[in-house]
C-alpha positions in Angstrom: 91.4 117.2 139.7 95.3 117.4 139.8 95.3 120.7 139.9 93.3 121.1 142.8 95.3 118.5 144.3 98.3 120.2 143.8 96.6 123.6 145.6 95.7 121.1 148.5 99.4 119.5 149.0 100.6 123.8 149.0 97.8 124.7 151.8 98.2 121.4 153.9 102.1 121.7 154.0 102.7 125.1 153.9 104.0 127.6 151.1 107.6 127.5 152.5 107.8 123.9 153.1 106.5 123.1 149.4 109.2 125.5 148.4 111.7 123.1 150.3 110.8 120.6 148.7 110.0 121.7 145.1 113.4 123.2 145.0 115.1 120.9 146.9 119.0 121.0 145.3 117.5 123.1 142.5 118.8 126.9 142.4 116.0 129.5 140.9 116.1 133.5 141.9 113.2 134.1 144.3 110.7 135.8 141.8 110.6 132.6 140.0 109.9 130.3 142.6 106.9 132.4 144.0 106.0 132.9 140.1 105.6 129.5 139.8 104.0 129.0 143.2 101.3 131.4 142.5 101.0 129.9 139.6 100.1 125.9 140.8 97.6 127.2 143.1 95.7 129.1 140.7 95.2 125.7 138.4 97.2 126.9 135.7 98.9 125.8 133.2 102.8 126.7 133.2 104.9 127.9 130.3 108.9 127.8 131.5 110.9 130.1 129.2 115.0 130.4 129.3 117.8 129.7 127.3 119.3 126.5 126.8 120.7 125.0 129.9 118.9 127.4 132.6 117.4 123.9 133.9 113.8 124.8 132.4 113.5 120.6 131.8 114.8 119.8 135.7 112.0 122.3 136.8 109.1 120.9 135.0 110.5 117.0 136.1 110.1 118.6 139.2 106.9 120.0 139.3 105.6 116.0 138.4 107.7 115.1 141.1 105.1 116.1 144.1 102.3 113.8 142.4 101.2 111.2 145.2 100.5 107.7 143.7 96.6 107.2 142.9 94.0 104.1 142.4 93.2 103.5 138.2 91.7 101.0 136.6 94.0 98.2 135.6 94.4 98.3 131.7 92.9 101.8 131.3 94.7 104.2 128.7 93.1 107.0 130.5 93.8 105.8 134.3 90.3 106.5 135.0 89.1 106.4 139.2 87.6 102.9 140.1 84.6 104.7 141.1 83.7 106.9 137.8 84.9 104.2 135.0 83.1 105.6 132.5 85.6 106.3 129.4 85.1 104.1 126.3 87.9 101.3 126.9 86.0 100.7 130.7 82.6 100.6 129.2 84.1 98.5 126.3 85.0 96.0 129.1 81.9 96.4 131.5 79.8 95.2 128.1 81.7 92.3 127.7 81.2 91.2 131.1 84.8 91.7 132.0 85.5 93.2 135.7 87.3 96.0 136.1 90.4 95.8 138.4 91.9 98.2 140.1 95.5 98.9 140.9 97.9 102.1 142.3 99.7 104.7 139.6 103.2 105.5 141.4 103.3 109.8 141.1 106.7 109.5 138.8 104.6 107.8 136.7 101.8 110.4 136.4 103.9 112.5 133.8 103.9 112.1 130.1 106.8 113.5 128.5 106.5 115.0 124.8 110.1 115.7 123.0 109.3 118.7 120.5 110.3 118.3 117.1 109.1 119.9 113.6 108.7 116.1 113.1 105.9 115.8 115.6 102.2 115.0 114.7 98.8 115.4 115.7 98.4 111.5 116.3 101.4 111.2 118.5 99.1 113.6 121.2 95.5 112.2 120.3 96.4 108.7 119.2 96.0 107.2 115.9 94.1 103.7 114.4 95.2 100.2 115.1 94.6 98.8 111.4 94.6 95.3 112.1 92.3 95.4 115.3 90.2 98.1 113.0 90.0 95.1 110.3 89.1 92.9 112.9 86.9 94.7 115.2 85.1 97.5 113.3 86.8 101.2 113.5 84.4 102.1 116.1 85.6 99.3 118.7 87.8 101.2 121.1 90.4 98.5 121.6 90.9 99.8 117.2 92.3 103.5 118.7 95.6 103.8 120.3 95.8 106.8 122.8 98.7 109.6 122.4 100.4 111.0 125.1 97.8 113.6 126.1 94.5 111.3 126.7 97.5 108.9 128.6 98.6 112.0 130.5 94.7 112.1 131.8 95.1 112.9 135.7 98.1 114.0 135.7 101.5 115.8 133.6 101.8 116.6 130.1 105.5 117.7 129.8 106.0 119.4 126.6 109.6 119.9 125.8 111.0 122.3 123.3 107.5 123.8 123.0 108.7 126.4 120.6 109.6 123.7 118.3 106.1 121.7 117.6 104.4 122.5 114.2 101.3 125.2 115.2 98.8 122.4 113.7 100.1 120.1 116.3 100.1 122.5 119.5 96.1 123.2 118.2 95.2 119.9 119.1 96.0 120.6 122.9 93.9 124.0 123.1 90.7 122.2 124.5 91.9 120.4 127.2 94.2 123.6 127.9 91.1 125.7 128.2 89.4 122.8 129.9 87.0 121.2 127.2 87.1 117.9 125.8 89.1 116.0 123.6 86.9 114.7 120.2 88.0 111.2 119.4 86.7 110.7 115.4 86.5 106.9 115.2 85.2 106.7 118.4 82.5 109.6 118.5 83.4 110.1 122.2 84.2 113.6 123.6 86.4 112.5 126.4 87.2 115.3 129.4 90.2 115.6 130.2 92.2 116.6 133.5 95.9 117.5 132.7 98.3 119.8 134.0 100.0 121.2 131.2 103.6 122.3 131.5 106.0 123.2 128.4 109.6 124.8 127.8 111.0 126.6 125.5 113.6 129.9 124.9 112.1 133.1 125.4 111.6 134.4 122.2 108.9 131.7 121.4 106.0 133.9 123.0 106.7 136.2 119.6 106.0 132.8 117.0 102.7 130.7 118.9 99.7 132.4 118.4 97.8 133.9 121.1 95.1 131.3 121.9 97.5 129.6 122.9 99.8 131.7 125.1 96.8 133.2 126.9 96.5 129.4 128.0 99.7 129.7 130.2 101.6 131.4 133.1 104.8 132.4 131.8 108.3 131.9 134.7 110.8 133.1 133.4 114.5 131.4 134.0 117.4 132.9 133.3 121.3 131.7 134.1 122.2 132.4 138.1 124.7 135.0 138.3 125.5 134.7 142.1 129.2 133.5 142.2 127.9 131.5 145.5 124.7 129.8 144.4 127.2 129.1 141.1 129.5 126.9 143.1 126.5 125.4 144.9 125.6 124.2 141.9 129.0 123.0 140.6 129.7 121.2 143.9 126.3 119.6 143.8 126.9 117.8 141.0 130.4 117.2 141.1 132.0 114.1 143.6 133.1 115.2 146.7 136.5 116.1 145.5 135.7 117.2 142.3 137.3 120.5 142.0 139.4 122.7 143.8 138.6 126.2 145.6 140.8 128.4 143.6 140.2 126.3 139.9 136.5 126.6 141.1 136.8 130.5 141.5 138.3 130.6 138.0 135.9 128.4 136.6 133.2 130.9 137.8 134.7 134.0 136.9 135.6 132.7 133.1 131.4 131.9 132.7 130.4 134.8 133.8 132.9 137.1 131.9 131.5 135.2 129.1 128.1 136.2 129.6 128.8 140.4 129.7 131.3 140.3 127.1 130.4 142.3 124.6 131.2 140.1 121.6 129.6 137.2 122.8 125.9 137.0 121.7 125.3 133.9 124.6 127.2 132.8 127.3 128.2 129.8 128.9 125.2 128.4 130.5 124.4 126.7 133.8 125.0 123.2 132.3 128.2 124.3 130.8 129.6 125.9 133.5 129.3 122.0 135.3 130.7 120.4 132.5 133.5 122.8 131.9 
């Protein structure tokens, strides 16, 4: 499963060389990094919680980073192994007499990325009908269901972004395969397991709005803004050119955002992605 392949990568390379490379260029205060350490070799799923530019997004692209590339069927919405092809699209083939090739799945492309929006839907996560291969086919014919981002997320990432912003009715249709059931396809009467690390963001007062099923699903880290004037010009330099900004405009710089974020009359400061862009 990914998760315990994951585990595996932490024990074979080491805690402090996975840290290395996780965080490589990334800047995070040291509880969070062993939070979310801890928290991958358990097998769990990971809530990241900040406010707006605290790089909550760049984390979770991160985490999907470390994936190694993997053997899939060719053609198959849920990249099942060559060895265990048993979901309805590689059984829809095998009856037909069609063989089953097999080719690799690059790591990067192991993530499936969700933008959160009160527009969202349940079928853009399950998958909805094809109507004219339905016509054509029968509803039951699996070629007649189009997969959603979670079955296509099957061994590997589900990035949920803006968590706190998908309708509950929508976040429901995640909770079996967070607490490790399986997904019920209607059309299809198929109950397809699923094996999916789930990681979402969202601001920190989200945990007071979603229902607790579902946060009892997830490890909460915590991010907040870095507050170390030297990690803060790491950060600018790092993604600034080489000349990019002077020492003393780039002491200013540092000591204007973070006056901003004790003042008194300002409810949020300037966040880590303003600070670069200002």
């Amino acid at each position: 499963m990914v998760r315990d392949e994951l585990r595996k990568t932490i024990e074979e390379i080491g805690t402090e060389e996975f840290k290395s490379r996780l965080f490589d260029g990334f800047k995070i205060e040291t509880a969070a990094k062993d939070a979310l350490i801890t928290s991958l070799l358990c097998g769990h799923h990971i809530l990241i919680l900040g406010p707006p530019g605290s790089g909550k997004t760049t984390l979770a692209n991160k985490i999907a980073s470390i994936l190694s590339d993997i053997e899939v069927v060719e053609g198959c919405p849920l990249n099942c192994p060559p060895q265990d092809a048993s979901c309805p699209w590689c059984a829809n083939k095998k009856a037909q007499g069609i063989s089953l090739s097999v080719t690799k799945l690059k790591g990067k492309d192991r993530i499936k990325r969700v933008q959160g929006s009160g527009g969202l839907v349940k079928e853009d996560l399950i998958g909805d009908i094809d109507i004219e291969i339905a016509l054509a086919e029968g509803l039951h014919s699996p070629r007649a269901f189009m997969p959603g981002k979670l079955l296509r997320a099957n061994r590997g990432v589900l990035l949920i972004d803006f968590i706190d912003r998908v309708p509950e009715r929508v976040l429901n249709s995640v909770l079996y395969p967070l607490q490790g059931d399986s997904v019920t396809i209607g059309p299809l009467e198929e109950m397809l397991p699923l094996d999916i690390l789930v990681v979402g963001t969202g601001e920190r007062e989200m945990l007071e709005a979603v229902s607790l099923d579902l946060a009892d699903c997830f490890d909460v880290i915590r991010l907040d803004y870095i507050n170390n004037p030297e990690f803060q010009k790491e950060i600018v330099l790092d993604n600034l050119p080489e000349d990019g900004c002077k020492a003393d405009t780039l002491d200013k710089v540092i000591d204007i955002v973070n006056r901003t974020r004790k003042h008194e009359e300002v409810l949020r400061g300037v966040s880590t992605r303003g600070m670069i862009n200002y």
